[in-house]
PDB file of the backbone (N, CA, C, O) and the ligand in Angstrom, with CONECT records:
HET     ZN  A 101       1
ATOM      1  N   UNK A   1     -11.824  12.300 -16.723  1.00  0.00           N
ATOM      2  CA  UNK A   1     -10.589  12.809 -17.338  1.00  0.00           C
ATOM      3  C   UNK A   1      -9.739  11.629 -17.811  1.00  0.00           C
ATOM      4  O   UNK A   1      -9.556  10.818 -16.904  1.00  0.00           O
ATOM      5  N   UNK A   2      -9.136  11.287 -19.041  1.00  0.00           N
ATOM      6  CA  UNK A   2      -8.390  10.322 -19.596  1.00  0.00           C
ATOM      7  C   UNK A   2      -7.005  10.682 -19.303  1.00  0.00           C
ATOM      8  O   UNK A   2      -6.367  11.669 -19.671  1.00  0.00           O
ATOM      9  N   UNK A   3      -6.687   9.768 -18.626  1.00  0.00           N
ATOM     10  CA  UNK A   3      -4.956   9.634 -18.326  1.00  0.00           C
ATOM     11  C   UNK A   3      -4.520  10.082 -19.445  1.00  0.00           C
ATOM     12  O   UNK A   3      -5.327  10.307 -20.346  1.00  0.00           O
ATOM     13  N   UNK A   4      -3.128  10.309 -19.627  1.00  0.00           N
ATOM     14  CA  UNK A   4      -1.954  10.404 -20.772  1.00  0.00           C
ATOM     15  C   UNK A   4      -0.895   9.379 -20.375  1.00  0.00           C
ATOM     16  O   UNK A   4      -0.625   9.005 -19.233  1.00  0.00           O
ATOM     17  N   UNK A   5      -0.549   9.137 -21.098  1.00  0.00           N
ATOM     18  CA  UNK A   5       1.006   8.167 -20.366  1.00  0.00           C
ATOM     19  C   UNK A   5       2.108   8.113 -22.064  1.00  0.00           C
ATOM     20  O   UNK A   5       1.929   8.207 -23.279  1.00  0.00           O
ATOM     21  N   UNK A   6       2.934   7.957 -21.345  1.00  0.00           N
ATOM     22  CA  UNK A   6       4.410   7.416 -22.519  1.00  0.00           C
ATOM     23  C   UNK A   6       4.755   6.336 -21.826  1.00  0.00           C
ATOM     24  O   UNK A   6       4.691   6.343 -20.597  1.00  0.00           O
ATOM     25  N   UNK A   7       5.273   4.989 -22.699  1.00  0.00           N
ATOM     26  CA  UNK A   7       5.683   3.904 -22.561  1.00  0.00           C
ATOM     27  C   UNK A   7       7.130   4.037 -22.593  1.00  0.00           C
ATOM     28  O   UNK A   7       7.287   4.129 -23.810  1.00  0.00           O
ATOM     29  N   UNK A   8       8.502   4.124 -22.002  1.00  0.00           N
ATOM     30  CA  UNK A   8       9.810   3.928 -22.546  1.00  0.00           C
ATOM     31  C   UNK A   8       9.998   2.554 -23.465  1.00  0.00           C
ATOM     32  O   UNK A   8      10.570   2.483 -24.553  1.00  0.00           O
ATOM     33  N   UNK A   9       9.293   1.377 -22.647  1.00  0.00           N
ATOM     34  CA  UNK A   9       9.246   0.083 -23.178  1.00  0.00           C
ATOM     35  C   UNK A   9       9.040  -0.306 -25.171  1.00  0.00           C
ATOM     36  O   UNK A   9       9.275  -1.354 -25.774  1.00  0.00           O
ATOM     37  N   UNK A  10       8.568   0.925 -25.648  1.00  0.00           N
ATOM     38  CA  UNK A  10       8.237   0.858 -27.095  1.00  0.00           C
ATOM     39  C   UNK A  10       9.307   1.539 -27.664  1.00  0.00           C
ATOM     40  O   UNK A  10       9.496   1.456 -28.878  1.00  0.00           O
ATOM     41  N   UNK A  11       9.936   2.112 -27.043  1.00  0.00           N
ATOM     42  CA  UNK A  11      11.161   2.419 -27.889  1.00  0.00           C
ATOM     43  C   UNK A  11      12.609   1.569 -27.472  1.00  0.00           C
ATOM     44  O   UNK A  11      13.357   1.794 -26.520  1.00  0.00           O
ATOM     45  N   UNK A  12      12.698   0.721 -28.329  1.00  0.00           N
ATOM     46  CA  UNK A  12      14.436   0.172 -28.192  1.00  0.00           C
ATOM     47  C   UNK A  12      15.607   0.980 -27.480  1.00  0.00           C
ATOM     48  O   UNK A  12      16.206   1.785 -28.193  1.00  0.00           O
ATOM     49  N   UNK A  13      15.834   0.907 -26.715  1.00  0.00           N
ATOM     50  CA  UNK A  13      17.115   1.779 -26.489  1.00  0.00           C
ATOM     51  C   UNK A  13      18.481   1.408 -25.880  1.00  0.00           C
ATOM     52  O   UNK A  13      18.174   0.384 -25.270  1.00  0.00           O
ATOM     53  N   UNK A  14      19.767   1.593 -25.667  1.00  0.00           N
ATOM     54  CA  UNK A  14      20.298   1.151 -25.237  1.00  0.00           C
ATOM     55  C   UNK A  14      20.405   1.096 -23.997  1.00  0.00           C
ATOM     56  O   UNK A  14      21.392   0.432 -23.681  1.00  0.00           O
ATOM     57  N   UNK A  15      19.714   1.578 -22.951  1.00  0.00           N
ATOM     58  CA  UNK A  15      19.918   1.601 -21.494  1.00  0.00           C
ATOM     59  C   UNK A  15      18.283   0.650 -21.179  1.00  0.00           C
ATOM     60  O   UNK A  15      17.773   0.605 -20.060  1.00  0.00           O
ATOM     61  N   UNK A  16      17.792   0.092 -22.192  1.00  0.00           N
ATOM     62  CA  UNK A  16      16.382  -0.810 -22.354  1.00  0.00           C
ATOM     63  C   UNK A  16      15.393  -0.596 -21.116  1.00  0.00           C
ATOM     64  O   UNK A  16      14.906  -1.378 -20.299  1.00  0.00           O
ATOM     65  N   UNK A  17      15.288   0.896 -21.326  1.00  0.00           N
ATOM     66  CA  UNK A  17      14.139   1.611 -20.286  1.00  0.00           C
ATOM     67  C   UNK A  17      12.775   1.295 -20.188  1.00  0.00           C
ATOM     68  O   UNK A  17      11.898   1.531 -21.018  1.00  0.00           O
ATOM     69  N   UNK A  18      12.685   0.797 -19.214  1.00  0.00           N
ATOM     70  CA  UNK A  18      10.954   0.573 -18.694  1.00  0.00           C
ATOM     71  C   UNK A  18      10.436   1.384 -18.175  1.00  0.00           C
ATOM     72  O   UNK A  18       9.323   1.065 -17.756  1.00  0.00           O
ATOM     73  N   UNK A  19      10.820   2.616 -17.941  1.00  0.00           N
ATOM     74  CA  UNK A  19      10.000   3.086 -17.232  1.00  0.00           C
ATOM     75  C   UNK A  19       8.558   3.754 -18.479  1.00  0.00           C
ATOM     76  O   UNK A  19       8.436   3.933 -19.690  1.00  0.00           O
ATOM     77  N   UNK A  20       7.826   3.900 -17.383  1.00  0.00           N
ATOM     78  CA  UNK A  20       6.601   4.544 -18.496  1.00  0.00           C
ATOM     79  C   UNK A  20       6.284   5.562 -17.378  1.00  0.00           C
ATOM     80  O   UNK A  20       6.462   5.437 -16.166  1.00  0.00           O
ATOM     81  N   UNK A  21       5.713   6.719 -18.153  1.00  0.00           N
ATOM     82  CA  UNK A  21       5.283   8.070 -17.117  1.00  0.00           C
ATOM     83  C   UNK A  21       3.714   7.700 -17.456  1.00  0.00           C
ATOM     84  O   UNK A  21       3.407   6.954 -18.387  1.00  0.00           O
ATOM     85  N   UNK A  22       2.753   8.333 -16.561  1.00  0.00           N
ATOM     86  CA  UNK A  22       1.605   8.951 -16.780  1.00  0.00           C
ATOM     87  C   UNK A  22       1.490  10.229 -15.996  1.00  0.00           C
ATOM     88  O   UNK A  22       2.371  10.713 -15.287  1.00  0.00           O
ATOM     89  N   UNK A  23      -0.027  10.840 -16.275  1.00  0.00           N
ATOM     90  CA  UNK A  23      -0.213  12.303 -16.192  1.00  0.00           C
ATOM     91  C   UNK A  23      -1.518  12.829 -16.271  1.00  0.00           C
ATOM     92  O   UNK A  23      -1.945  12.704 -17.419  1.00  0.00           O
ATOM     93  N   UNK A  24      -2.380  13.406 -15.454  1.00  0.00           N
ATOM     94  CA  UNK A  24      -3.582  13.715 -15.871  1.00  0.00           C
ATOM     95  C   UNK A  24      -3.845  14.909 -17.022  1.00  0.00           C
ATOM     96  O   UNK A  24      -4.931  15.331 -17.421  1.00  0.00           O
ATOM     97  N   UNK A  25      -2.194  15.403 -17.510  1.00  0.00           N
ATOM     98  CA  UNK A  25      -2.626  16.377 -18.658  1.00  0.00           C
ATOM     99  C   UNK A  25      -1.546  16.426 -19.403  1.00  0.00           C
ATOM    100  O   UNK A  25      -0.395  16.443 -18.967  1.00  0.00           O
ATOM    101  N   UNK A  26      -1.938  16.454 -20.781  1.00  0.00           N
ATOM    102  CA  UNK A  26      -0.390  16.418 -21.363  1.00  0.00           C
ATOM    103  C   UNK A  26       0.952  17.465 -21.159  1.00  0.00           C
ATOM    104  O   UNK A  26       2.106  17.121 -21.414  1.00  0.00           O
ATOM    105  N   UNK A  27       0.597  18.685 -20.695  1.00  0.00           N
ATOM    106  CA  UNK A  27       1.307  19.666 -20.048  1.00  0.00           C
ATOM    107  C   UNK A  27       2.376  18.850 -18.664  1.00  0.00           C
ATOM    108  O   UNK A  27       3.606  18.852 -18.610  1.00  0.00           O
ATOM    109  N   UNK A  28       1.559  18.323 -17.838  1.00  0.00           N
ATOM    110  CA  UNK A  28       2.544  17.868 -16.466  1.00  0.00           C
ATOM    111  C   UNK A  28       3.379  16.510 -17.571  1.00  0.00           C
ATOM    112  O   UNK A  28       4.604  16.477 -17.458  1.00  0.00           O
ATOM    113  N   UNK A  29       2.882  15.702 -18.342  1.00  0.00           N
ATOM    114  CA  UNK A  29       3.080  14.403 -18.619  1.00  0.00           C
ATOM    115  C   UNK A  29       4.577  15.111 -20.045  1.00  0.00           C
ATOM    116  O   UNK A  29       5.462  14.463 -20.604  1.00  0.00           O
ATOM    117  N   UNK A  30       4.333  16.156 -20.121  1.00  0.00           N
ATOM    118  CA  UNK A  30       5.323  16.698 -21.297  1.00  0.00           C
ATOM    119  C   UNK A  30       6.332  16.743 -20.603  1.00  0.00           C
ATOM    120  O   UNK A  30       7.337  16.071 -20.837  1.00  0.00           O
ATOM    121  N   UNK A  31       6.149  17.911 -19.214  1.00  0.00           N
ATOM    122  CA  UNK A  31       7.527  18.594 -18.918  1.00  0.00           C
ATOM    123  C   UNK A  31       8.177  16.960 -17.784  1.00  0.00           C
ATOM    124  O   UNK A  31       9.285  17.003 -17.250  1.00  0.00           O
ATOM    125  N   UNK A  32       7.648  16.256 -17.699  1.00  0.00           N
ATOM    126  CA  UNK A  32       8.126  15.191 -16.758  1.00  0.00           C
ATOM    127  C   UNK A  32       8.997  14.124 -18.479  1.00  0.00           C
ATOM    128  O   UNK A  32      10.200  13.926 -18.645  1.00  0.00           O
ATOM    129  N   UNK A  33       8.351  13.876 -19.004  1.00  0.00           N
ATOM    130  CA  UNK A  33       8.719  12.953 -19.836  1.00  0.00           C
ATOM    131  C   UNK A  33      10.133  13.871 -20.575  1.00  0.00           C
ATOM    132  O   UNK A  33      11.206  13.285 -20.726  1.00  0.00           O
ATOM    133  N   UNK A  34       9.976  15.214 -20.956  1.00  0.00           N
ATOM    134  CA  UNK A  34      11.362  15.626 -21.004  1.00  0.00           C
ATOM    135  C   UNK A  34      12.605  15.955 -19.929  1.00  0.00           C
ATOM    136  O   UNK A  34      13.826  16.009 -20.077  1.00  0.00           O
ATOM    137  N   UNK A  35      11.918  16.106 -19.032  1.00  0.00           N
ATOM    138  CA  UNK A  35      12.841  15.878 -17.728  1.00  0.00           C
ATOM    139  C   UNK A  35      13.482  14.492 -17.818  1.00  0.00           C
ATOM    140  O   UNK A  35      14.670  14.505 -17.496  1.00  0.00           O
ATOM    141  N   UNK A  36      12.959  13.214 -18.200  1.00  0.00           N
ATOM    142  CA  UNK A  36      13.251  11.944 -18.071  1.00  0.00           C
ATOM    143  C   UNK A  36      14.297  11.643 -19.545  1.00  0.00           C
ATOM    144  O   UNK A  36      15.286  10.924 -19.691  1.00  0.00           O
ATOM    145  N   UNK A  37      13.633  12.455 -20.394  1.00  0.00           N
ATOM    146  CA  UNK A  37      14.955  12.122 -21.675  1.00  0.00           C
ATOM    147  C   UNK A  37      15.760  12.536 -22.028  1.00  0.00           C
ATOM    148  O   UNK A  37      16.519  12.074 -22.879  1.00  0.00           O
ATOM    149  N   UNK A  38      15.828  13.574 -21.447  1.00  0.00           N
ATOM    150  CA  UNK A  38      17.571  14.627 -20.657  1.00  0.00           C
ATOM    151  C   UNK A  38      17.923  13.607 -19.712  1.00  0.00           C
ATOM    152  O   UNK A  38      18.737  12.750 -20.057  1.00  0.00           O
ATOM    153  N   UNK A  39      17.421  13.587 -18.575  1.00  0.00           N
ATOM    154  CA  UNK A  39      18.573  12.917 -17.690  1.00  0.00           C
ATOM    155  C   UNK A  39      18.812  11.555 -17.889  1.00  0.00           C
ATOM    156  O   UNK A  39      19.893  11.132 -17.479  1.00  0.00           O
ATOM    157  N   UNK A  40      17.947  10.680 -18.496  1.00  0.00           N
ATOM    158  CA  UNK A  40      18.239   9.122 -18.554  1.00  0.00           C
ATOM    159  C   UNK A  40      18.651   8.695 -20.096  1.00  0.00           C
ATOM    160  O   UNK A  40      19.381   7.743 -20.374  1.00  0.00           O
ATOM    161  N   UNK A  41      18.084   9.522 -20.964  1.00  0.00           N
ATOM    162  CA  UNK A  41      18.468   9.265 -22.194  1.00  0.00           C
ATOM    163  C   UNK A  41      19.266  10.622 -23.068  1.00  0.00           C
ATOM    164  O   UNK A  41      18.941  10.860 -24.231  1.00  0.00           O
ATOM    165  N   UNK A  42      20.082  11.257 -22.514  1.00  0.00           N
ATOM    166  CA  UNK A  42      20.806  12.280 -23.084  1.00  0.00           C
ATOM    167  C   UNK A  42      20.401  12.892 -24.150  1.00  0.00           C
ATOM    168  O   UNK A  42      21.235  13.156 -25.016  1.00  0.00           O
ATOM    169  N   UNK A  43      19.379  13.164 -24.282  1.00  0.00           N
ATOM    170  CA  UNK A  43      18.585  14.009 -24.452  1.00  0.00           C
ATOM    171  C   UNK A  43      18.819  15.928 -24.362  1.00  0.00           C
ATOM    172  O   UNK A  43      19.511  16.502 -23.521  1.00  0.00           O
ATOM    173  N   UNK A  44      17.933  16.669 -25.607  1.00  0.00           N
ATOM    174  CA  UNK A  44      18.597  18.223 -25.079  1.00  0.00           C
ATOM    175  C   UNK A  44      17.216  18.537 -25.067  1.00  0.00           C
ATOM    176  O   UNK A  44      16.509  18.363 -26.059  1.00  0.00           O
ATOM    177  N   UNK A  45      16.778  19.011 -23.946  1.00  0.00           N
ATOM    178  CA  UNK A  45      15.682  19.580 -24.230  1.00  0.00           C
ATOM    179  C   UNK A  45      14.843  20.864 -24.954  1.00  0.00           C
ATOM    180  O   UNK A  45      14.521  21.840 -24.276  1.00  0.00           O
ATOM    181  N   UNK A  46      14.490  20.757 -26.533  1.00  0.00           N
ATOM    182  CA  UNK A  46      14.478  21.429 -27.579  1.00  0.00           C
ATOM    183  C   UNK A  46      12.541  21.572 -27.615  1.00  0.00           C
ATOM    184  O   UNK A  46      11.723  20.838 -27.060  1.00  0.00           O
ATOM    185  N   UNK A  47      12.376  22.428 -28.224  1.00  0.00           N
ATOM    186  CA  UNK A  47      10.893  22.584 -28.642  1.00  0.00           C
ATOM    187  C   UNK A  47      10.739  21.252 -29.580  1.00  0.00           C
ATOM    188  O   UNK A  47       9.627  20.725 -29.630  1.00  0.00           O
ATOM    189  N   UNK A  48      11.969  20.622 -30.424  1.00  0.00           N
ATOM    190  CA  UNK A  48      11.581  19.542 -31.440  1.00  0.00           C
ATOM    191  C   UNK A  48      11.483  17.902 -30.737  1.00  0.00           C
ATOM    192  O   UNK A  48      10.948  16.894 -31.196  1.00  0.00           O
ATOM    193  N   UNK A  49      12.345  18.150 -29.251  1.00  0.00           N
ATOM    194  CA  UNK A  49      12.377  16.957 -29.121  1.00  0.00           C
ATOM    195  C   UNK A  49      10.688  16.704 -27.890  1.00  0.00           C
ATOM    196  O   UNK A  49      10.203  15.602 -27.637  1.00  0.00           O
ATOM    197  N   UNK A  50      10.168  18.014 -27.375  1.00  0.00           N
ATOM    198  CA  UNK A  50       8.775  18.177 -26.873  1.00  0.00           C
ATOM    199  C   UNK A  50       7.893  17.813 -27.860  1.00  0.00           C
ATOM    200  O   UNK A  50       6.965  17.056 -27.578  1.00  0.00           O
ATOM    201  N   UNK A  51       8.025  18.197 -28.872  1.00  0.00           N
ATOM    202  CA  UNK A  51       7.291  18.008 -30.395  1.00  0.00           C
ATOM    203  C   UNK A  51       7.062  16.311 -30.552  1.00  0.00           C
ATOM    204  O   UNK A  51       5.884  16.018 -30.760  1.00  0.00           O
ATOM    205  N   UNK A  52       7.612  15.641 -30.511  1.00  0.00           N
ATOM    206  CA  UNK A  52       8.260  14.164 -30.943  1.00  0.00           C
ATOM    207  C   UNK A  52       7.662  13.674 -29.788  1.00  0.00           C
ATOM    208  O   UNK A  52       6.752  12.872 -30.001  1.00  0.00           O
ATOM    209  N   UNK A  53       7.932  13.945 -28.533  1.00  0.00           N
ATOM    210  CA  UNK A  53       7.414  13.324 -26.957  1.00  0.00           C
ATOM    211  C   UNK A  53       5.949  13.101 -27.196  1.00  0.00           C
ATOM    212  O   UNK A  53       5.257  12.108 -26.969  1.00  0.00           O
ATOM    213  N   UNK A  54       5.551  14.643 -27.876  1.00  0.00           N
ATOM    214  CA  UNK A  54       4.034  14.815 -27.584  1.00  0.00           C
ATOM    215  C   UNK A  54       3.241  14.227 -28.516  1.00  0.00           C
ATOM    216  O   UNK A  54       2.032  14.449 -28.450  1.00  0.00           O
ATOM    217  N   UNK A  55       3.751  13.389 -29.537  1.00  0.00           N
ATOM    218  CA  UNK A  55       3.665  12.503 -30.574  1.00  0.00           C
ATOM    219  C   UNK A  55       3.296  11.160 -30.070  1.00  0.00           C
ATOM    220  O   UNK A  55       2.251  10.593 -30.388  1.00  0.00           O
ATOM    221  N   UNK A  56       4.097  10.723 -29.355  1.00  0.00           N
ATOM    222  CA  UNK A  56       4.311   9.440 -28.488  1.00  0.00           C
ATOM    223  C   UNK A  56       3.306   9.290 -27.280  1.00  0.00           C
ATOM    224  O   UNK A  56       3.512   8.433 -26.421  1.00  0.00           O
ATOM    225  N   UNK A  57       2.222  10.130 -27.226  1.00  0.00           N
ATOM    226  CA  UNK A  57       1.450  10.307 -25.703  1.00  0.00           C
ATOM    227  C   UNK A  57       0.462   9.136 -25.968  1.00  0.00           C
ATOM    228  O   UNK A  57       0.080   8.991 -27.129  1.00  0.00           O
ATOM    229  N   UNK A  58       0.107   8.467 -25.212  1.00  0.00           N
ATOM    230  CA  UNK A  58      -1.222   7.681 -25.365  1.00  0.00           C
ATOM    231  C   UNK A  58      -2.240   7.604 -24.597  1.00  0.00           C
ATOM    232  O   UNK A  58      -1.857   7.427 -23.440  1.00  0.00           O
ATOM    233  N   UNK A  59      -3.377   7.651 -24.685  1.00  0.00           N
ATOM    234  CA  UNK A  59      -4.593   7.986 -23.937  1.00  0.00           C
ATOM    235  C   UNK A  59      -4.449   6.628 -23.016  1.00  0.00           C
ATOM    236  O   UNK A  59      -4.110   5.562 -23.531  1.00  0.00           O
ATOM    237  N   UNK A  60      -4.787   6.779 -21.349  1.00  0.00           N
ATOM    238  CA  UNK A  60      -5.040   5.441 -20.436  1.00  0.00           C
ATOM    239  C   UNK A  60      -4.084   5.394 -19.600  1.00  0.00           C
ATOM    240  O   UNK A  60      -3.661   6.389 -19.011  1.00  0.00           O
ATOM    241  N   UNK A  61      -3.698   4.382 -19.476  1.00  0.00           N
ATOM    242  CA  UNK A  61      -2.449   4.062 -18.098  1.00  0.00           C
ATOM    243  C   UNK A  61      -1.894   3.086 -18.269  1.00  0.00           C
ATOM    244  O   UNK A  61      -2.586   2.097 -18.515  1.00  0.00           O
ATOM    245  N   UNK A  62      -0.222   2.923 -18.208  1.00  0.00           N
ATOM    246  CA  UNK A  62       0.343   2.189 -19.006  1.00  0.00           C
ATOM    247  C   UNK A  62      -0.018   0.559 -18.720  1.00  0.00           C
ATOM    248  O   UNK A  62      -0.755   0.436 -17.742  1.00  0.00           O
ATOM    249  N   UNK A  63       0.266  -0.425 -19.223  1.00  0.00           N
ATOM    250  CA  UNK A  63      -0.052  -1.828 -19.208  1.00  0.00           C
ATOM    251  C   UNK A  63       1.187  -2.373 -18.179  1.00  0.00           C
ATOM    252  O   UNK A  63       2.412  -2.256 -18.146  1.00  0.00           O
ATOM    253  N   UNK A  64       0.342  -2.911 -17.516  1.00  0.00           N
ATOM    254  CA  UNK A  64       1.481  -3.640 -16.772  1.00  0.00           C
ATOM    255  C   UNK A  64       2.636  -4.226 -17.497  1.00  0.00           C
ATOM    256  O   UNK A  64       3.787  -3.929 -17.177  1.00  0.00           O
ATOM    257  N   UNK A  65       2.288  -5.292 -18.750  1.00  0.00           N
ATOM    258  CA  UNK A  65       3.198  -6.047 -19.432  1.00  0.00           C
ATOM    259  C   UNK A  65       3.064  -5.346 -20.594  1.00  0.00           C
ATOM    260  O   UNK A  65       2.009  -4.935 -21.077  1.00  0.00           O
ATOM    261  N   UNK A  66       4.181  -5.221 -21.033  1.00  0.00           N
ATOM    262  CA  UNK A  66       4.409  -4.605 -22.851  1.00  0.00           C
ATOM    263  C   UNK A  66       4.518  -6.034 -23.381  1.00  0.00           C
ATOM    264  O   UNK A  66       5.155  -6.943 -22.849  1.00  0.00           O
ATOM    265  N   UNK A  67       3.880  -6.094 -24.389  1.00  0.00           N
ATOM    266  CA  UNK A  67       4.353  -7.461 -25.271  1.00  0.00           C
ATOM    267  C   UNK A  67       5.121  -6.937 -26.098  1.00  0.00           C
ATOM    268  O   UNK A  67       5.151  -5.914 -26.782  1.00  0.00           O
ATOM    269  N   UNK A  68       5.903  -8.053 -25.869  1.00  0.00           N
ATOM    270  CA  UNK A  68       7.213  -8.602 -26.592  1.00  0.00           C
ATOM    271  C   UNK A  68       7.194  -8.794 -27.948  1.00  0.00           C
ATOM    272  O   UNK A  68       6.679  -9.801 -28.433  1.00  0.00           O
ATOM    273  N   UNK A  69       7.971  -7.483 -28.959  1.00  0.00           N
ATOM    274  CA  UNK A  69       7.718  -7.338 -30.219  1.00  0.00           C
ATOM    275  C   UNK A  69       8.125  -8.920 -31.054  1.00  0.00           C
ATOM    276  O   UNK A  69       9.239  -9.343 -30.749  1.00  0.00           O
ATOM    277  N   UNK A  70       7.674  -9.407 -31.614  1.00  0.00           N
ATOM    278  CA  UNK A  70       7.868 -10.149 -32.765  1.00  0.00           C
ATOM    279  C   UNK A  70       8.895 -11.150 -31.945  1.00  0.00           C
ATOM    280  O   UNK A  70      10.122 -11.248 -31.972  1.00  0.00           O
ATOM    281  N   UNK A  71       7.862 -11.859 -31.197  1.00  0.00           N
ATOM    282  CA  UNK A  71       8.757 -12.941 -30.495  1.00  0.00           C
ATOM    283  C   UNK A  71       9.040 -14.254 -31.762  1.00  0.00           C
ATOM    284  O   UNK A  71       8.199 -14.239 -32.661  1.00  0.00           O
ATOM    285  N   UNK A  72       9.820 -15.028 -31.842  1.00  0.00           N
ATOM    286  CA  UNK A  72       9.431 -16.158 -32.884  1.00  0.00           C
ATOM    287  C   UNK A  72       8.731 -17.323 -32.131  1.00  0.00           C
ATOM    288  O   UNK A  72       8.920 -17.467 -30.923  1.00  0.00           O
ATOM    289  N   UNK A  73       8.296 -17.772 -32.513  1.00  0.00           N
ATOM    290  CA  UNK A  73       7.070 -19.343 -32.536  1.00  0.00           C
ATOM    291  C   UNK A  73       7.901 -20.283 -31.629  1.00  0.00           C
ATOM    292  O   UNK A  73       9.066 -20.153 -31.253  1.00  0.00           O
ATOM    293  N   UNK A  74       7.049 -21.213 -31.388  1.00  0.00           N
ATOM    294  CA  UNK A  74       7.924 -22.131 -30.679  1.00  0.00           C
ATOM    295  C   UNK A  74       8.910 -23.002 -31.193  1.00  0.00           C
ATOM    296  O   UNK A  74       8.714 -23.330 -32.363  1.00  0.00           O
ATOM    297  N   UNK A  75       9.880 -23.452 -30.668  1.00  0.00           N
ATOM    298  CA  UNK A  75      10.952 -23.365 -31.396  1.00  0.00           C
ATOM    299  C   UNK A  75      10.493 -24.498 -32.379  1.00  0.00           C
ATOM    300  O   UNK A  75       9.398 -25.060 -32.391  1.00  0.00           O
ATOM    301  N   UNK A  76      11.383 -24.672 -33.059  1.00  0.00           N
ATOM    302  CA  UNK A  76      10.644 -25.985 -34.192  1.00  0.00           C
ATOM    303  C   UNK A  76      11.480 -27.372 -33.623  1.00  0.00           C
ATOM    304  O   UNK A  76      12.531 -27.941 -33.916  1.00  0.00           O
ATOM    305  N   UNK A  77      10.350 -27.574 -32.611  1.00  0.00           N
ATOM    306  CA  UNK A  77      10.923 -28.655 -32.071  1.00  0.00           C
ATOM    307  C   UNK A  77      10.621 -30.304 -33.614  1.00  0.00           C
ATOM    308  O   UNK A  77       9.558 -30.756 -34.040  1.00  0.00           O
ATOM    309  N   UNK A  78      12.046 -30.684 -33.965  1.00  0.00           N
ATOM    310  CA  UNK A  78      11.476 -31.609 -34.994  1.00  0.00           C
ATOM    311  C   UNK A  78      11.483 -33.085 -34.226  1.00  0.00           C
ATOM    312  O   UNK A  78      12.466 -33.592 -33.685  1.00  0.00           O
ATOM    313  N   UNK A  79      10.175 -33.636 -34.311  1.00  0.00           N
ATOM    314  CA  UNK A  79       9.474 -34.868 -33.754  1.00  0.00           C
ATOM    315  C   UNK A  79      10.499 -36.042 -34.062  1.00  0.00           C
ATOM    316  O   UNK A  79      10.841 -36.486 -35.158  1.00  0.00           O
ATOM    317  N   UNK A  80      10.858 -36.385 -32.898  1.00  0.00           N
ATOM    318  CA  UNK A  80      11.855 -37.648 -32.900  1.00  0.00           C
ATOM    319  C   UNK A  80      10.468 -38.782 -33.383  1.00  0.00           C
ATOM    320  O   UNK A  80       9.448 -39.152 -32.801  1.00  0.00           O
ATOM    321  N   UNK A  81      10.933 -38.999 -34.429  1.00  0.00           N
ATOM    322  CA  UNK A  81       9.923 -39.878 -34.837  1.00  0.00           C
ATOM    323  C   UNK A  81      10.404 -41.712 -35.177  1.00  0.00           C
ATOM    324  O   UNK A  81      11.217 -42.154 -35.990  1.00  0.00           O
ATOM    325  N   UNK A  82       9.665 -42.320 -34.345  1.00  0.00           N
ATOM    326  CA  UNK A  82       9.612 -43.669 -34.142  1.00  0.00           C
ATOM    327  C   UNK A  82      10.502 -43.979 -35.501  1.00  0.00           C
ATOM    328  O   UNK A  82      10.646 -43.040 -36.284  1.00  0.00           O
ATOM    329  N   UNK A  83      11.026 -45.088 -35.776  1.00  0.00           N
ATOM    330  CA  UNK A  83      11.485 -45.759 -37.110  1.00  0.00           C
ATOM    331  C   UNK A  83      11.125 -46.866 -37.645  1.00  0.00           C
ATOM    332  O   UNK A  83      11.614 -47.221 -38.717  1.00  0.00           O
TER     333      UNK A  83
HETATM  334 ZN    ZN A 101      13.262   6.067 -20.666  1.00  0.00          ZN2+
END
């Protein structure tokens, strides 16, 4: 049976939620993940915003580390260069 899970970590938000759910079916992993975006992200729980959740599901179990969108490079360190 393939896990389901939602990441909070992929969506920006202002309360910068980590949590991630998983679920052995998208049914338990639905009504938990809208339980979680009513109470932590004010949220109304609507058939459109279940719609949108169930959009966001991803097959597996979440990753320990989310990488870090569009980090920049190292800094541009400029080479003190001899004279
Ligand atoms: Zn969240």
């Amino acid at each position: 049976m393939t896990r389901k899970f939602i990441d909070c970590r992929e969506f920006p938000s202002d309360t910068h939620c980590s949590v991630a759910i998983s679920a052995d079916s998208e049914e338990e992993l639905l009504q938990v993940a809208a339980e979680h975006a009513v109470s932590v992200h004010g949220h109304s729980d609507t058939p459109e915003l279940r719609a949108q959740l169930r959009q966001l599901f991803r097959d597996g179990t979440p990753p320990e580390h989310q990488p870090m969108p569009a980090q920049p490079a190292a800094p541009d360190a400029t080479a003190s260069r001899p004279h």
